[in-house]
Backbone bond lengths (Angstrom), bond angles and torsions (degrees), N, CA, C in turn:
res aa  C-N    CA-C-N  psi(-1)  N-CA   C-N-CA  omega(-1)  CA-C   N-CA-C  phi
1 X - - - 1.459 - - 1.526 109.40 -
2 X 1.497 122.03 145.73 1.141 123.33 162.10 1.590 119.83 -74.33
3 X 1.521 111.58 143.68 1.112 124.69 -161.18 1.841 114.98 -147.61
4 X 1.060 123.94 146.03 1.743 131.33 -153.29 1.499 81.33 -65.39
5 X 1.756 94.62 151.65 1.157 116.86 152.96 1.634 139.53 -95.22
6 X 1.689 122.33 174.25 1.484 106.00 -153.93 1.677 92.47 -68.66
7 X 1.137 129.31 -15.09 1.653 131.38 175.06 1.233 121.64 -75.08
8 X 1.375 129.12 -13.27 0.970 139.95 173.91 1.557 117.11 -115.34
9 X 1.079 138.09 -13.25 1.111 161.48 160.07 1.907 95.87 -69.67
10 X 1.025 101.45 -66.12 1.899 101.73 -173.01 1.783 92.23 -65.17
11 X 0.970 134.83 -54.94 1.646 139.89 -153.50 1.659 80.32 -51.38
12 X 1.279 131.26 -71.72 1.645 149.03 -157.17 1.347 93.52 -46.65
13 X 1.442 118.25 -68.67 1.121 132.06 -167.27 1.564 116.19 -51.88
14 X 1.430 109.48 -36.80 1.835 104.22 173.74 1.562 110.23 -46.73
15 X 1.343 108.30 -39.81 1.558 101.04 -159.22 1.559 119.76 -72.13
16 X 1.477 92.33 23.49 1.918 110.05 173.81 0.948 100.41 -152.89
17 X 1.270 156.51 46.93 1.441 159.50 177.51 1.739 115.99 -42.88
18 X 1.403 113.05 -16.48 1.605 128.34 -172.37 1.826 79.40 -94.60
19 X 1.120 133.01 -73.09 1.414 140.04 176.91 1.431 134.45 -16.43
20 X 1.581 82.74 -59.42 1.563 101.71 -175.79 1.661 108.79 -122.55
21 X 1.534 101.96 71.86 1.566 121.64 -165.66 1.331 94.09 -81.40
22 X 1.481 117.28 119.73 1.696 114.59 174.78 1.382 109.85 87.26
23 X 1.570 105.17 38.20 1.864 102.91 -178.70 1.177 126.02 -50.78
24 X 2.065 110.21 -39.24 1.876 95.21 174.95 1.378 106.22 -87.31
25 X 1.431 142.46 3.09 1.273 123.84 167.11 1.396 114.43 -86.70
26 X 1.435 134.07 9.64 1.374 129.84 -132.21 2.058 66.29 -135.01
27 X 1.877 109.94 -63.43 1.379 83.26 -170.60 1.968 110.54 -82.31
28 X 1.732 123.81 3.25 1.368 78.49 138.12 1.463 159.04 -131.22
29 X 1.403 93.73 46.88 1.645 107.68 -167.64 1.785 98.32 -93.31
30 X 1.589 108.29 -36.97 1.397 116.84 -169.91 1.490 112.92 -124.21
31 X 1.136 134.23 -52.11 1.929 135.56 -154.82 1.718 77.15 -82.30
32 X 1.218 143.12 -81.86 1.193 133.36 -148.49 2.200 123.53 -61.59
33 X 1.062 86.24 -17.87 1.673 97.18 161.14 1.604 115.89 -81.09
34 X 2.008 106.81 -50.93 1.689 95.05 165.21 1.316 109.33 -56.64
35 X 1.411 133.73 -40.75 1.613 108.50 -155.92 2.008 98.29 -94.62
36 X 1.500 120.36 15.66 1.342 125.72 163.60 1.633 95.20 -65.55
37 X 1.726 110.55 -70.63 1.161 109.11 -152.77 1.503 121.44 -71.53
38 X 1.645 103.59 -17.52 1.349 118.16 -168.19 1.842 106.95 -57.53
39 X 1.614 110.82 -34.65 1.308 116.20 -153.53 1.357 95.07 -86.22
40 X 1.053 116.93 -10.62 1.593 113.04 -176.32 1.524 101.84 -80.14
41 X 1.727 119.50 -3.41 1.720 112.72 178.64 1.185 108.37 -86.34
42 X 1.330 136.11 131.20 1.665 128.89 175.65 2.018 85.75 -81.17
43 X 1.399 103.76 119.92 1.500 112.54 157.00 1.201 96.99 -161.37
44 X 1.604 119.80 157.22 1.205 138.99 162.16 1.267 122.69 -77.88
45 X 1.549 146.92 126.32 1.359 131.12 -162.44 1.179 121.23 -42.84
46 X 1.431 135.32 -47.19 1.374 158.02 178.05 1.558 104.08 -36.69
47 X 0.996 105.71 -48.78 1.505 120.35 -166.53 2.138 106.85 -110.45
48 X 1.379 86.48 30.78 1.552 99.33 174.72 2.145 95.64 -125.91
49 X 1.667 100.59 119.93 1.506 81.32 -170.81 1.884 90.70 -122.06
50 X 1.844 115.88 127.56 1.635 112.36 -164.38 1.791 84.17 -118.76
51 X 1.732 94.76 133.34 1.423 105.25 -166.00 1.261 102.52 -108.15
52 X 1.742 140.47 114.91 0.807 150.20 -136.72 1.716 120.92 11.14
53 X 1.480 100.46 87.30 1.487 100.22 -179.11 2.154 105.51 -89.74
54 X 1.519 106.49 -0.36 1.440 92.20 -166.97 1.335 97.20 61.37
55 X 1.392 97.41 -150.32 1.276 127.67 -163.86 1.554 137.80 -73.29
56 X 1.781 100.67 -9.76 1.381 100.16 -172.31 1.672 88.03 -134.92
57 X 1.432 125.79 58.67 1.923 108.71 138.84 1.759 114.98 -3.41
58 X 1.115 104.67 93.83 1.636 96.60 156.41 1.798 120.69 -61.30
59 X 1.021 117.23 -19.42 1.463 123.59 -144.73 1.828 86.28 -113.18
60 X 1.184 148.77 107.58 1.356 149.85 148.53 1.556 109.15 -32.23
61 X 1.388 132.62 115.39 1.220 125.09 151.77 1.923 89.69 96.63
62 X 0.903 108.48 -15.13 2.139 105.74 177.53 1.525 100.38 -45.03
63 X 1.330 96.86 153.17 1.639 114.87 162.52 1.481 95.58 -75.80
64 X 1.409 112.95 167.08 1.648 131.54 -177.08 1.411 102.38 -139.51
65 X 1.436 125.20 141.88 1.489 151.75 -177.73 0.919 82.10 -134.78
66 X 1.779 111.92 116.98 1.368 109.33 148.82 1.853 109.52 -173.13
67 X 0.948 139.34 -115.56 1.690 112.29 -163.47 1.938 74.51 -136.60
68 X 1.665 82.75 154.17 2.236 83.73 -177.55 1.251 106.06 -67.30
69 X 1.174 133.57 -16.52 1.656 131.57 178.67 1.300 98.23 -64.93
70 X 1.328 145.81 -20.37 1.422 130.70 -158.26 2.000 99.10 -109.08
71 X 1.451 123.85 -26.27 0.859 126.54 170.05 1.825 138.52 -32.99
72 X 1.191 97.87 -21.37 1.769 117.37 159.83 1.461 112.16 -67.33
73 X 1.051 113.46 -22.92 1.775 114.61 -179.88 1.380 102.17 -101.97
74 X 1.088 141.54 -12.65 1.565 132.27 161.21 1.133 131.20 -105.78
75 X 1.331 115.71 33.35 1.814 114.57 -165.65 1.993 93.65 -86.83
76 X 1.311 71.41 144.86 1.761 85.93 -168.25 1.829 114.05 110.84
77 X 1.335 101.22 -16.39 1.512 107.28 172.37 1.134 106.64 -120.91
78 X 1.734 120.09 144.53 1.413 135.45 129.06 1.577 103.29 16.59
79 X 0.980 151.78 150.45 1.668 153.50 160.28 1.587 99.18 -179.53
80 X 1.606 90.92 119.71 1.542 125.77 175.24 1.491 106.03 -96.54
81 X 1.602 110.43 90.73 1.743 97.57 178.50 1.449 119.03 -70.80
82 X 1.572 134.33 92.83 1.367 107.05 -166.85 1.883 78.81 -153.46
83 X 1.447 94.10 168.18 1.636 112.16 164.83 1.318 100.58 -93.98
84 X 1.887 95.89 128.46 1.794 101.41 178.48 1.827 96.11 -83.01
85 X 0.853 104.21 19.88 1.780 98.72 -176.56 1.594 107.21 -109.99
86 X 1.565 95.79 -21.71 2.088 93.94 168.14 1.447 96.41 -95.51
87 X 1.631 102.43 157.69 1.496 124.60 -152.44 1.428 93.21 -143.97
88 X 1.482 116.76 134.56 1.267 135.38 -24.38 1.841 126.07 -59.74
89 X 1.250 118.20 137.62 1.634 114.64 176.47 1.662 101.43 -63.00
90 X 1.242 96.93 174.40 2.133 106.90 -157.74 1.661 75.44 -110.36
91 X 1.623 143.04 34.27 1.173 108.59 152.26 2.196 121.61 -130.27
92 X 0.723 109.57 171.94 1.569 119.61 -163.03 1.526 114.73 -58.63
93 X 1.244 134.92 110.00 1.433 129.60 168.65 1.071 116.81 -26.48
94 X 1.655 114.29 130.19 1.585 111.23 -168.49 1.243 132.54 102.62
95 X 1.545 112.74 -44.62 1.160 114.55 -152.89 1.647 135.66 -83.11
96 X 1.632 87.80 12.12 1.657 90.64 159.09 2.038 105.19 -167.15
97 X 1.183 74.96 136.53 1.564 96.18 173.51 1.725 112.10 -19.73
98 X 1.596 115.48 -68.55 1.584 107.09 -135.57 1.993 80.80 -144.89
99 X 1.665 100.29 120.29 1.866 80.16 165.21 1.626 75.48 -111.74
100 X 1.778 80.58 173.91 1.521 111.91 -168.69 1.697 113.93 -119.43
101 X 0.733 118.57 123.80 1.442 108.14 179.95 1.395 119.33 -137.00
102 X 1.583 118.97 96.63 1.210 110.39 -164.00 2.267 107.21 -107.73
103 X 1.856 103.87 118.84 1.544 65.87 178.41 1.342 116.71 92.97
104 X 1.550 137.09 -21.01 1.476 134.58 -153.85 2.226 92.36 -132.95
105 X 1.260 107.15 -29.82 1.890 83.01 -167.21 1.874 115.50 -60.67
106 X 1.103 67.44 -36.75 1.930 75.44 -177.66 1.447 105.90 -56.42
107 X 1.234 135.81 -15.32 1.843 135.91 -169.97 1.171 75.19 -94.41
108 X 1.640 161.77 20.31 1.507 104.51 -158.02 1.648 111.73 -119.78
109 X 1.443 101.29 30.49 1.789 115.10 165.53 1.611 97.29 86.61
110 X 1.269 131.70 10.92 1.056 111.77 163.46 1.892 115.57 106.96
111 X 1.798 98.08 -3.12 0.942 95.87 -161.47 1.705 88.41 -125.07
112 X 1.479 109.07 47.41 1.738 113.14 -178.35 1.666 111.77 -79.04
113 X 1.528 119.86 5.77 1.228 132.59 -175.28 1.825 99.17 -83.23
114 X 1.626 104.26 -76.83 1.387 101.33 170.84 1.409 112.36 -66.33
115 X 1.132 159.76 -8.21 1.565 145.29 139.66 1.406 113.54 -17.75
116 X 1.482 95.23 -70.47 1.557 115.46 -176.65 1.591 118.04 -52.51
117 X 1.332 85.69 -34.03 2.013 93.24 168.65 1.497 123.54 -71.36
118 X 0.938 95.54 -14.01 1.491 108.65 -165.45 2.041 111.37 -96.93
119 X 1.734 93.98 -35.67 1.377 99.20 161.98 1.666 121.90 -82.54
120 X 1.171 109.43 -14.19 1.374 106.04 157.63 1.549 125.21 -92.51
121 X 1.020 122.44 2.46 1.139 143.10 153.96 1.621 119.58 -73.69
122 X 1.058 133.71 -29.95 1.705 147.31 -178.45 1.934 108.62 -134.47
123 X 0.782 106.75 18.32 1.209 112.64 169.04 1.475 125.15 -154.73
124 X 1.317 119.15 160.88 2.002 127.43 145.37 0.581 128.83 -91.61
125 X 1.686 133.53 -19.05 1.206 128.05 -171.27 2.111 97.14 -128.88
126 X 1.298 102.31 174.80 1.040 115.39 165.12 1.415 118.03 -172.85
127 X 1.637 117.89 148.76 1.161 115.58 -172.92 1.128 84.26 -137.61
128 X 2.209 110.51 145.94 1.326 126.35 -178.12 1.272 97.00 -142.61
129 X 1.765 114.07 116.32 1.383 122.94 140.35 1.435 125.41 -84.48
130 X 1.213 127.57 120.72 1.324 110.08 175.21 2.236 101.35 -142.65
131 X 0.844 96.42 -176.50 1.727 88.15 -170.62 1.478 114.24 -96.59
132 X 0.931 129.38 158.66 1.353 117.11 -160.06 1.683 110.29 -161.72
133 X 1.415 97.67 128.43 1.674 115.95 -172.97 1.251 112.76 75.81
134 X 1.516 126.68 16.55 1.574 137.16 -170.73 1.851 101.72 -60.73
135 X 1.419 127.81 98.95 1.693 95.20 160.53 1.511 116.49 -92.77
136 X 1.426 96.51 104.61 1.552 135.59 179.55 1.762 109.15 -80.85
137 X 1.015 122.22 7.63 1.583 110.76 -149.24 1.587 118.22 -43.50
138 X 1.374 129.27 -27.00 1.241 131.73 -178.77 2.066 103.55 -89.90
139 X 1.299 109.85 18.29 1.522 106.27 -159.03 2.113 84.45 -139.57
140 X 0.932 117.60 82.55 1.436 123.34 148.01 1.206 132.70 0.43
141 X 1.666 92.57 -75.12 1.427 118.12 -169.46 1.378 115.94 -49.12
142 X 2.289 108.55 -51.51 1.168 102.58 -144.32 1.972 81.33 -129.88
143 X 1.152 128.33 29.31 1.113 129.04 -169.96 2.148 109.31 -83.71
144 X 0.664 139.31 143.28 1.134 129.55 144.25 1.703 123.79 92.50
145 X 1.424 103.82 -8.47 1.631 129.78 -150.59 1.398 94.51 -79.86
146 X 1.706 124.73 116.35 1.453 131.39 -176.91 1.298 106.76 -126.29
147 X 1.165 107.62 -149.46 1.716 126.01 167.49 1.556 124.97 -53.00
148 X 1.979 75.43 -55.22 1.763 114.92 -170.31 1.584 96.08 -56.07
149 X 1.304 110.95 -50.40 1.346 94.92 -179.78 1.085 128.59 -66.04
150 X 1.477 109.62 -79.63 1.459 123.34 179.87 1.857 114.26 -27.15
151 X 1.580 92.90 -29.53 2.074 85.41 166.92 1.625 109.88 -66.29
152 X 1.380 113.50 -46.54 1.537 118.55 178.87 1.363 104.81 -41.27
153 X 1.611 109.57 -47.40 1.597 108.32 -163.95 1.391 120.67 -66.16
154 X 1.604 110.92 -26.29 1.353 118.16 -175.28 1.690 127.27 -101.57
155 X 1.554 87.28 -9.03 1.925 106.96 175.24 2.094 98.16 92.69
156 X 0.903 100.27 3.06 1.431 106.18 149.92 2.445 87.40 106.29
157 X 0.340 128.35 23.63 1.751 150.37 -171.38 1.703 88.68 -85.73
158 X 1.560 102.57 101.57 1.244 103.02 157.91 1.381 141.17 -125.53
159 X 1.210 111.53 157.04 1.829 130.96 -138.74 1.266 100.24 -50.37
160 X 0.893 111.22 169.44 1.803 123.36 163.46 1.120 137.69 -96.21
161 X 1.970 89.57 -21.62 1.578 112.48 -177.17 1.780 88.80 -157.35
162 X 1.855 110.37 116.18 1.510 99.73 149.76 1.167 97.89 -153.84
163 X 1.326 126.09 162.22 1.292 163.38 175.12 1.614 140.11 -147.90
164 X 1.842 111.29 142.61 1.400 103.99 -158.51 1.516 109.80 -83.38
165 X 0.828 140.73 146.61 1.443 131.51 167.18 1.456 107.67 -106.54
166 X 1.805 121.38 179.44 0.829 141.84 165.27 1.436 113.89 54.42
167 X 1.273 102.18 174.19 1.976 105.99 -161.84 1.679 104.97 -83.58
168 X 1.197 118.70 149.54 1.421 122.30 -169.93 1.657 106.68 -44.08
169 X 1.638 110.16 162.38 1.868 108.73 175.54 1.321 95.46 64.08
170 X 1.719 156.99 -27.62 1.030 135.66 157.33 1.811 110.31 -118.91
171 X 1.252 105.56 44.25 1.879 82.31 177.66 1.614 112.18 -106.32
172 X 1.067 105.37 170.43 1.545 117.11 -180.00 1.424 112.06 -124.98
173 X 1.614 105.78 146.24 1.424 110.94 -163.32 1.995 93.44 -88.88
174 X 0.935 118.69 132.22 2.199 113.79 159.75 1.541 94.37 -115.35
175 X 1.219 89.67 134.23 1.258 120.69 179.58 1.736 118.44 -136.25
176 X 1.847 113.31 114.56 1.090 100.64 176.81 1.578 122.54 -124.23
177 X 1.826 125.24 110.63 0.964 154.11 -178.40 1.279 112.37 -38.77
178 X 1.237 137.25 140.39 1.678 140.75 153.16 1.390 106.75 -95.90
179 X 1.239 149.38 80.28 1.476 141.76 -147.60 1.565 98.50 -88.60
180 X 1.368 121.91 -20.65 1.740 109.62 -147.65 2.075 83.24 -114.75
181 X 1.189 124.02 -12.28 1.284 102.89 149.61 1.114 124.08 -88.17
182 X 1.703 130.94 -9.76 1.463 109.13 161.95 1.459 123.30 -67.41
183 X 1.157 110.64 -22.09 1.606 107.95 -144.02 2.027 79.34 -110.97
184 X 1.327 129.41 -14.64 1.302 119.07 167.32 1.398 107.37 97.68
185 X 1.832 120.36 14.64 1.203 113.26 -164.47 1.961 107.81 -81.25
186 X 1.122 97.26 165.50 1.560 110.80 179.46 1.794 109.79 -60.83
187 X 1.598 107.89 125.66 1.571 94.70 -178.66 1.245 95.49 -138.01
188 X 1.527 148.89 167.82 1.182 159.70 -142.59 1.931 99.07 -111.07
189 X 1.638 108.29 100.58 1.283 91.80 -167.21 1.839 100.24 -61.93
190 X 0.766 158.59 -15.88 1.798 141.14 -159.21 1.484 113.60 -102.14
191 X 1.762 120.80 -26.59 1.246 124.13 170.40 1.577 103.63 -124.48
192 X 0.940 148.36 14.81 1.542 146.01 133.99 1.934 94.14 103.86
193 X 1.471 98.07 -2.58 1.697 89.20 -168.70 1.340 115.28 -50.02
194 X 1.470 119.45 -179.44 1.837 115.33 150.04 1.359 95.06 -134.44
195 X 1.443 96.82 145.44 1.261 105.70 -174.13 1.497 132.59 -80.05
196 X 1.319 118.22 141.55 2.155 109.83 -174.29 2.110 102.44 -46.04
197 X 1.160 103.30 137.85 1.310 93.43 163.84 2.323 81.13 113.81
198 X 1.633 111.26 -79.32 1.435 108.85 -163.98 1.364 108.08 114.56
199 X 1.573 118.33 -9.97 1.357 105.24 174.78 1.413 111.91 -104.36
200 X 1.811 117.22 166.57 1.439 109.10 -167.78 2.139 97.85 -83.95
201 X 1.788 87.83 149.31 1.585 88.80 -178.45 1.838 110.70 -118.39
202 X 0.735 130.21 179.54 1.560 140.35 166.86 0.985 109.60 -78.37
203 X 1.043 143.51 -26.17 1.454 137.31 -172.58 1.995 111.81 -148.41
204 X 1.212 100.35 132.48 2.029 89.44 -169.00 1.496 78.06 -108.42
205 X 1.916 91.14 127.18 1.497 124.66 153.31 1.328 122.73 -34.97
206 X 1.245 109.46 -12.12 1.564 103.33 -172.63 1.702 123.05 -120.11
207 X 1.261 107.85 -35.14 1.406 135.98 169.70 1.538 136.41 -84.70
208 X 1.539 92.16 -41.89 1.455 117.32 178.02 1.563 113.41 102.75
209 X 1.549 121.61 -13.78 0.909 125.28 -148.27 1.631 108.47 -71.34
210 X 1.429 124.73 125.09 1.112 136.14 -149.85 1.391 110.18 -87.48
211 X 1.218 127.52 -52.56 1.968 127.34 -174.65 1.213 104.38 -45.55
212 X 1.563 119.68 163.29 1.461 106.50 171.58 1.214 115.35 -90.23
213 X 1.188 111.68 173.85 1.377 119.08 179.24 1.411 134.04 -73.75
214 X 1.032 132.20 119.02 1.611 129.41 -175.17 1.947 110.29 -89.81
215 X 1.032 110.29 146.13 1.191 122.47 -169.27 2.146 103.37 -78.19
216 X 1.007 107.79 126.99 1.355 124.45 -171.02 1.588 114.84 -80.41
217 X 1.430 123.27 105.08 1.725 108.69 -144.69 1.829 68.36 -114.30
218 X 1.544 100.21 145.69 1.505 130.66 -175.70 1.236 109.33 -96.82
């Protein structure tokens, strides 16, 4: 998939300059490794869904999950006004390839277990930045966040692809998920898609590829 560049990535980023403190070290210790691995996903933007990205969408043209206050910064896109921390999300099994989550599980009230259910539920893929080994102790959000956790967060389902970034006391764990071979969902053997909906079809929308689909056991 196509994905922003470090010029466009920094342009976004001015318009919070308190936010995005250290924009070219920020995209290259972290944004330029997600949008390495991202391109290696065959998805179409539409069917790319980034759950509270703020201000910098990696994904051109992506759907957005994220709270209705943030909806002024995405007009022109797809925008899902909802809390990714209430369970169930208001959208359709299946219906997109890869969520993104950069930065956002650790906010998510405690309830980052069903989150995670929920992206394997509407997706195959998933990508998780979140911060890792921070001692935060007066800071909630980003205090304490390891292995130990992030297994809690995901029901113990491990990655296919992760790696630590950034210099010790600030790094972040990326982590990227295969969701639709854990859970055994139907995927298009010749272009790897899954189909809108989650059930297997005769023919994939995207490829053409005609046999049906066999269910992908993890």
């Amino acid at each position: 998939m196509k994905t922003i560049t470090r010029d466009e990535y920094l342009f976004m980023a001015r318009g919070d300059p308190d936010y995005y403190k250290g924009g070219e070290g920020l995209w290259q210790s972290r944004v330029a490794v997600c949008c390495e691995w991202l391109q290696a996903i065959p998805a179409e933007p539409e069917r790319v869904l980034e759950i509270g990205p703020y201000m910098t969408p990696l994904v051109p043209g992506s759907a957005i999950l994220d709270l209705p206050k943030r909806a002024p910064l995405h007009q022109g896109r797809r925008f899902i006004a909802h809390d990714a921390s209430k369970t169930p999300w208001p959208l359709r099994t299946g219906e997109f390839e890869i969520v993104i989550a950069c930065a956002v599980w650790e906010h998510l009230h405690r309830n980052e277990t069903g989150a995670f259910q929920e992206a394997a539920r509407v997706a195959a893929w998933m990508l998780m930045l979140v911060p890792y080994e921070w001692a935060r102790h007066n800071d909630q959000w980003h205090n304490g966040v390891d292995v130990g956790v992030i297994s809690r967060w995901t029901g113990g389902i491990t990655p296919v692809r992760a790696r630590k970034l950034g210099r010790a006391g600030w790094q972040t764990w990326l982590a990227l998920y295969d969701l639709a071979a854990v859970t055994g969902r139907a995927r298009c053997p010749e272009c790897a898609r899954l189909p809108v909906g989650g059930d297997p079809l005769l023919k994939c929308a995207y490829c053409g590829y005609a046999r049906e689909l066999t269910a992908v056991q993890g």
